[in-house]
C-alpha positions as CSV (number, residue, x, y, z in Angstrom):
1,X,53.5,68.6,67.4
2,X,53.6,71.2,70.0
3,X,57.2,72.6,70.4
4,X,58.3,73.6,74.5
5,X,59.6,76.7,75.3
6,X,62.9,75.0,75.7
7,X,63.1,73.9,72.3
8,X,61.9,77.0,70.9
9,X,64.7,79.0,72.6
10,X,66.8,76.1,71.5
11,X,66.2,76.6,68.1
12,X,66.2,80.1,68.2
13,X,69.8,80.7,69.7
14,X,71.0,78.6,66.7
15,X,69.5,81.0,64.3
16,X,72.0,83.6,62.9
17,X,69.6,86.5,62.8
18,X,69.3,85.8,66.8
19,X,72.9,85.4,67.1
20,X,73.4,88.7,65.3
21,X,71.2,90.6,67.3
22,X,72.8,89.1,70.5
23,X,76.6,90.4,68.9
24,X,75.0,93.3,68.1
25,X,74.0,94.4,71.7
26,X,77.0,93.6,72.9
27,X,78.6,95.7,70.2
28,X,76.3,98.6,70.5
29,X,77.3,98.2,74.4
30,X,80.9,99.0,74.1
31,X,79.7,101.8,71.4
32,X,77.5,103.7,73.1
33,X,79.4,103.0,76.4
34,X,82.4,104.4,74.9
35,X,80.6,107.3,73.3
36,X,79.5,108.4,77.0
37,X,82.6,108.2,78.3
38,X,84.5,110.0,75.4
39,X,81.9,112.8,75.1
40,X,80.1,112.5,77.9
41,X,82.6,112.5,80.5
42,X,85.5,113.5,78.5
43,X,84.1,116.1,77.0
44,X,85.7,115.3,73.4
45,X,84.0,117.0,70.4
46,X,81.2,114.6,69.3
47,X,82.3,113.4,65.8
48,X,85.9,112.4,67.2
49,X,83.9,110.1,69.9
50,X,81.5,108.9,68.0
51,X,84.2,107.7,65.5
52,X,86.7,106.4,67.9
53,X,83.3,104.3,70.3
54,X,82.4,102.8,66.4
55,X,86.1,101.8,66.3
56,X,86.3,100.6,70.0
57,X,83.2,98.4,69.0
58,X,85.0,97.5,65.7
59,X,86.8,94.1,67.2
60,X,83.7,92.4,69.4
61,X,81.4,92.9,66.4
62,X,83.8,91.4,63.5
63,X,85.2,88.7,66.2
64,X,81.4,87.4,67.5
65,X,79.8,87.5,64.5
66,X,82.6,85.5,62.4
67,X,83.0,82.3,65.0
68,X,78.8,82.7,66.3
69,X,76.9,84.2,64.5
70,X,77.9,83.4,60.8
71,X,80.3,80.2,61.8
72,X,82.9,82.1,59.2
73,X,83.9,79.7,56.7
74,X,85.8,82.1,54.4
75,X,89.3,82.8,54.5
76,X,90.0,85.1,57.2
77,X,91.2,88.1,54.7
78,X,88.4,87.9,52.4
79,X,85.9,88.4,55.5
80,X,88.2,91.3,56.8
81,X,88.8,92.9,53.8
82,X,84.7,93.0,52.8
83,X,84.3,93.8,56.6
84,X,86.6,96.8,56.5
85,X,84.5,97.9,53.1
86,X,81.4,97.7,55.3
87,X,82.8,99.7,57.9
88,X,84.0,101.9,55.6
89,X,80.4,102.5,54.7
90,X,79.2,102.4,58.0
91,X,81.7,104.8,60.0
92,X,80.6,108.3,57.9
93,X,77.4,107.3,57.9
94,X,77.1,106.3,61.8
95,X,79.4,109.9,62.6
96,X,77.3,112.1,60.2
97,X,73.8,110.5,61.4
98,X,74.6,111.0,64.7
99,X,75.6,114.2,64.3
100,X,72.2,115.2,62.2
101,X,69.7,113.8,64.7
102,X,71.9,115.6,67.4
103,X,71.1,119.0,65.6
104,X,67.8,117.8,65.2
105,X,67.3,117.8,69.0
106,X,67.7,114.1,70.0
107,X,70.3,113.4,73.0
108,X,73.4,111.9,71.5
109,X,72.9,108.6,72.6
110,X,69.4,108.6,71.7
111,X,71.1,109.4,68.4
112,X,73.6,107.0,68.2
113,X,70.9,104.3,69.6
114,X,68.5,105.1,66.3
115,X,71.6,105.1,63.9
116,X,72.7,102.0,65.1
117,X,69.0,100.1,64.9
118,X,68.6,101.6,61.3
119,X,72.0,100.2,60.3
120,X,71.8,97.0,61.9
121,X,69.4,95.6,59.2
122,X,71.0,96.7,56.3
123,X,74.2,95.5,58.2
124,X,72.7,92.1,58.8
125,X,71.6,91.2,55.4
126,X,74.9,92.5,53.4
127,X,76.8,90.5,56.5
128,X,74.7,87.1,55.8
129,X,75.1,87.0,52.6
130,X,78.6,88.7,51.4
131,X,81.1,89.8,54.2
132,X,80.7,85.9,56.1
């Protein structure tokens, strides 16, 4: 049986790992968008904005990916708290990435673009199967 594109995209959009990477645009959106506007435009010193746009993007990625892309299940605090561990993780290693490939010539956002890719995977797999 030949599946139409309708049904493809149909089945598709109810696939977490498409959901994920739908949240995860939107999250890198208000990121990177904050970022620009923090360093950018307000000239702040790099590693404060980059820390405060991964905060700003903080809410929209926890929020979207617990009620659409994981249907969240688990209590509320145990998603948070493993969340919060993640992000724990995540935030040095997102503000010293981005300040490494910066050295290493790349625009900031180019930087912050690559860091976020490279942590999305690893992001996606520990939230599938422990954080939701």
């Amino acid at each position: 049986m030949t599946l139409g594109v309708a049904e493809v995209l149909a089945r598709t959009s109810r696939h977490s790992g498409f959901r994920y990477v739908v949240v995860g645009a939107a999250s890198v959106a208000v990121d990177a968008g904050t970022l620009y506007l923090l360093h950018g435009r307000a000239g702040l010193w790099l590693p404060v904005a980059t820390a405060l746009a991964f905060v700003a993007a903080f809410g929209v990625n926890f929020g979207l990916n617990r009620a659409w892309s994981f249907d969240g299940v688990r209590p509320l605090g145990r998603q948070l708290s493993r969340y919060f561990a993640l992000v724990a993780l995540n935030l040095p290693a997102t503000v010293l990435a981005v300040q490494a490939l910066t050295w290493l010539g790349l625009p900031y956002l180019v930087a912050k673009l690559v860091t976020a890719a490279v942590l999305a995977v690893v992001n996606y797999l520990v939230s599938r199967r422990w954080v939701f």
